[in-house]
C-alpha positions as CSV (number, residue, x, y, z in Angstrom):
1,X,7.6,-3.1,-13.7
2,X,4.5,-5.1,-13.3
3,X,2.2,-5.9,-10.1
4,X,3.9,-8.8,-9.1
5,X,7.1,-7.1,-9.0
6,X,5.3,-4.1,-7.3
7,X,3.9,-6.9,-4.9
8,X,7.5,-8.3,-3.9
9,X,9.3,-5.6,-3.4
10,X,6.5,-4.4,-1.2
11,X,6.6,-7.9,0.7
12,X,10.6,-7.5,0.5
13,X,10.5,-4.1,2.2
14,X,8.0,-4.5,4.7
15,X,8.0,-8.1,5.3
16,X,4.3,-9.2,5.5
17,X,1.3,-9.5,2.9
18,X,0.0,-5.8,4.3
19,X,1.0,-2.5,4.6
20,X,-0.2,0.9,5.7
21,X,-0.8,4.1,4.9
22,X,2.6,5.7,6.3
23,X,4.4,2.0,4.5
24,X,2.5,3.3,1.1
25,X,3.9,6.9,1.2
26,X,7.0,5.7,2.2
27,X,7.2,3.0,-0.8
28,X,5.9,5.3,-3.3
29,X,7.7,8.7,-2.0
30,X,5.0,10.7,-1.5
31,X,3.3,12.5,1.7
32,X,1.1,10.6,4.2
33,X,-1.9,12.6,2.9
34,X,-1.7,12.1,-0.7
35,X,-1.0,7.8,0.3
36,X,-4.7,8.2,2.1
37,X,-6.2,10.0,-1.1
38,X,-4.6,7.2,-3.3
39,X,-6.0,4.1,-1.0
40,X,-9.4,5.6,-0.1
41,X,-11.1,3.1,-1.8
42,X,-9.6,-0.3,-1.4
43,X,-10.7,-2.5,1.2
44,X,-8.6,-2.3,4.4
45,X,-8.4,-4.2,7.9
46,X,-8.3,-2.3,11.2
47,X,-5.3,-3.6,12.6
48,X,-2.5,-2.8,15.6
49,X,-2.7,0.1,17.7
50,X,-5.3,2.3,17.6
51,X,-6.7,0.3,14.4
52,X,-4.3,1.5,11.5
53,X,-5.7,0.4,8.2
54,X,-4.0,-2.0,6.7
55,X,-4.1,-2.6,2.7
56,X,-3.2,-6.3,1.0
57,X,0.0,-5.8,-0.6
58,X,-1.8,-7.2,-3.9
59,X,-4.6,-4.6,-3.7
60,X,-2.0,-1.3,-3.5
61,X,-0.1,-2.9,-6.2
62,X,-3.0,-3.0,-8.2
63,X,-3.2,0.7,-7.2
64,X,-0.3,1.4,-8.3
65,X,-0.1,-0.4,-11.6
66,X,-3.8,1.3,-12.5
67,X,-2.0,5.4,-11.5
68,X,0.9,4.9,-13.5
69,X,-1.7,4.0,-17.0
């Protein structure tokens, strides 16, 4: 799997060009906490209620190309 297909199945599931933190965990299976952890340094927009960070889809597939090596 590469970060394009990372990047549309992302898009696929959530429908839009960001996701956040809870989307992440959710994606990659794992708990809230750990999706913060994994995210805490790509950029992010404060967005919705209460600001949620939101992450470009292209940046946590990135993220997730770079953890798997």
């Amino acid at each position: 799997m590469d970060r394009r297909t990372i990047a549309r199945s992302l898009k696929q599931s959530y429908g839009r060009g960001m996701v956040t933190i809870s989307q992440v965990a959710e994606f990659m299976g794992i708990g809230r906490s750990t999706a913060a952890t994994l995210l805490k340094d790509l950029d992010y927009l404060p967005m919705g209620k209460g600001n949620a960070k939101s992450y470009l889809v292209d940046d946590v597939a990135e993220m997730i190309m770079q953890r798997r090596g």
